[in-house]
N, C-alpha and C positions, 0 to 999 in steps of 0.2 A: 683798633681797640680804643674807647674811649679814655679821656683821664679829666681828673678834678683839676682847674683850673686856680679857682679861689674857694675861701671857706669862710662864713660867717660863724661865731661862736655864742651864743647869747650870752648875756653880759652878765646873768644870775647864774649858769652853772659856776662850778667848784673848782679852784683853784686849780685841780689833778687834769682837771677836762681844758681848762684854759691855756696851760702849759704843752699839752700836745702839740706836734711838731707838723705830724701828717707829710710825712718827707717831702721839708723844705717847702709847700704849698703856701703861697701868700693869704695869712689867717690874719683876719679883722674879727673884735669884740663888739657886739651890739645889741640894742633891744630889741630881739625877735618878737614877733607877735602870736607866728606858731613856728612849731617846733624848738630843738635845743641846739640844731647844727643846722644850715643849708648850705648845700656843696653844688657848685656853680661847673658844669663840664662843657668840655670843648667838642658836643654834640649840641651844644646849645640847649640844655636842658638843667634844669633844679631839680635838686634833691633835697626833700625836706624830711628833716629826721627828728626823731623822737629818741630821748635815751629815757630807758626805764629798769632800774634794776629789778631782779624780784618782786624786793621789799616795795619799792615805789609802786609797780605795777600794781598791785592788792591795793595798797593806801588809795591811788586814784581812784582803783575802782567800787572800793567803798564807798569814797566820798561823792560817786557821781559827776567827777572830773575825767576820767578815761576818755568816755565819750565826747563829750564837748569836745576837749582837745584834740580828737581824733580827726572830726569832724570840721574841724574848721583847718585841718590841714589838706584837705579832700575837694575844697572848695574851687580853688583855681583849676585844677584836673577836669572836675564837673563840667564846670564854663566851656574851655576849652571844647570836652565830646561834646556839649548839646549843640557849641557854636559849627560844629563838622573841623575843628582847626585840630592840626597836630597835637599828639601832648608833647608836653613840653617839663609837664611840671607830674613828678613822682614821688609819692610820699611812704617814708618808711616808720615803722616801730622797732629799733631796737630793744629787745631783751636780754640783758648781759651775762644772765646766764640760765641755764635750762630748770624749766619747774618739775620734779620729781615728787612720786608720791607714796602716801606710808602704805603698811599693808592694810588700812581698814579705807584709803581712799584719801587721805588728806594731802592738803599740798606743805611739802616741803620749802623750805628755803636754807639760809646761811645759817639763820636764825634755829630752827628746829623746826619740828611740827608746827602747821598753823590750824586756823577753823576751816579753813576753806576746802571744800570740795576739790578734788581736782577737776572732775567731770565740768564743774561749774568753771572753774578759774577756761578749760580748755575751751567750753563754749564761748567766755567773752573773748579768746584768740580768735577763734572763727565769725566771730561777730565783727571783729576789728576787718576782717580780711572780705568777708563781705561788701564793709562798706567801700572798699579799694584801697585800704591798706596794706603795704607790703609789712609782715611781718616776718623778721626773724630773728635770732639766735646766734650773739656772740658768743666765745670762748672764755668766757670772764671777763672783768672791766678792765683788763688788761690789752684784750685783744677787742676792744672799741674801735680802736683808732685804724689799726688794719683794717676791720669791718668798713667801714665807710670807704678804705678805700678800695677794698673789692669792691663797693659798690659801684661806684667811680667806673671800673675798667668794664660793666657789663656792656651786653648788647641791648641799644634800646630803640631797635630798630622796629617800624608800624606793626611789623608781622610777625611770626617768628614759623619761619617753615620747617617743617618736619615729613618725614618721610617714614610713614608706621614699616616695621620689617617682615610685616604678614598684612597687607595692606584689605579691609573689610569687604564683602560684597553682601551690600544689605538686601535681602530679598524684599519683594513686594508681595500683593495681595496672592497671587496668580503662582509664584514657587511656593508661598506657605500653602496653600490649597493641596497642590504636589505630596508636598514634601509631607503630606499628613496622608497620605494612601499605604498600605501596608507595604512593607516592602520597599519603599521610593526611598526614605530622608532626603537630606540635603544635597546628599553625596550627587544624587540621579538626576534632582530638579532641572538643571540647567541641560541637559542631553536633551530630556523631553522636552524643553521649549523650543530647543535649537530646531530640531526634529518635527514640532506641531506648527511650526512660524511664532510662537510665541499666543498660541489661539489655543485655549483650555477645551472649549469647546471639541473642536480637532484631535486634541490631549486624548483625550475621556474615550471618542470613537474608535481612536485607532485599539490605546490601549485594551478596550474590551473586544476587537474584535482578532481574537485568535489564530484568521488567515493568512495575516499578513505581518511580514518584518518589522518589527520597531526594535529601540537600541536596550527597552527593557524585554528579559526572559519571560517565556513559556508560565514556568511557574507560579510568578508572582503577575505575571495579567492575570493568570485565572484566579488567586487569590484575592485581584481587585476586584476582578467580576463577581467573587460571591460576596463581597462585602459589598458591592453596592444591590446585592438580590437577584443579578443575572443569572439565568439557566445557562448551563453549557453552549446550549444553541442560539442565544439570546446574547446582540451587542449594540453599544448604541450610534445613533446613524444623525450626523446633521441636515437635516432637509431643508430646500429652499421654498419657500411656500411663494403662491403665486401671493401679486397684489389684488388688490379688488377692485373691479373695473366705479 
């Protein structure tokens, strides 16, 4: 598990943010150029953070500052993928505490009702996360300083492997064909290919031909045969045609 090594503070946050302790972490004050914290880990990687309460978060995004700031924290990450090199460098927005909304849709703060839409205020989260900002959600400006350092202990390793617990099998052209015959779905498709070699063609034959064993029923072959207009006595046959000399 990773940990925060050092911690730069910008030199314009608030006396409350300055005094933070970040258990015992060696914290330097300075003139950042983005973000309001960058946490230095012994994965060899940056964390560049954004602190934004509510209130601030609305203010910026008023004034058309959100974004810039955003974006110029995104900048080194960029570099990095186009150049093919590791990242290295991770940029977060904290939110100190969660926007809640009234019952006609507005957003809430500490403050009371605002103008803002919530729908709106949620779209520019998703627009922030978009651009490769990690957004989230402290516990109050209280639990700031824990936050970063949960960040600190993530895994930020290239990949991140997962193992689904009902793992997908996506059909192609050739089971959707199948699995659209009365009677077949999903369930059947894969027997009948096992069973045709995986040749539709073959599929169609067998199944309309009445004589012979396949692993779908009596029944529903002959329900396929009158959906596709076969007589009782009528099934279809794959022929090899000569070439022409």
């Amino acid at each position: 598990m990773p940990n925060i090594t050092a911690i730069l503070i910008d030199s314009r946050e608030p006396e409350s943010i300055k005094n933070l302790k970040f258990g015992g972490i060696p914290t330097t004050m300075a003139f950042l150029e983005t973000g309001d914290v960058v946490a230095v880990t012994d994965d060899n990687c940056t964390l560049i953070i954004e602190r934004k309460t509510p209130e601030d978060f609305l203010g910026s995004l008023k004034s058309d500052r959100l974004f810039a700031q955003l974006a110029r924290m995104t900048e080194e990450r960029n570099m990095q993928q186009l150049a093919g090199q590791p990242v290295t460098t991770w940029p977060y927005l904290i939110i100190t505490d969660v926007f809640t909304a009234s019952h006609d849709g507005k957003v809430i703060t500490d403050r009371g009702v605002t103008g803002w839409g919530f729908a709106a205020v949620m779209g520019a989260i998703l627009s922030a996360q978009e651009m490769g900002i990690f957004v989230i959600f402290c516990n109050g400006q209280n639990d700031y300083e824990n936050c970063i350092l949960r960040l600190g202990k993530r895994n930020r390793d290239p990949e991140m492997k997962l193992l689904p617990p009902r793992p997908a099998n996506i059909f192609g052209p050739k089971a959707t064909f199948l699995a659209g015959l009365p009677g077949i779905g999903i369930e059947r498709v894969q027997q009948i290919l096992d069973w045709s070699d995986n040749n539709i063609a073959h599929a169609l034959s067998g199944l309309t031909d009445l004589s012979i064993n396949t692993p779908i029923g009596y029944a529903t072959r002959k329900t396929i045969k009158t959906m596709l207009g076969l007589e009782e006595n009528q099934s279809l046959e794959v022929l090899q045609k000569e070439e022409q000399p």
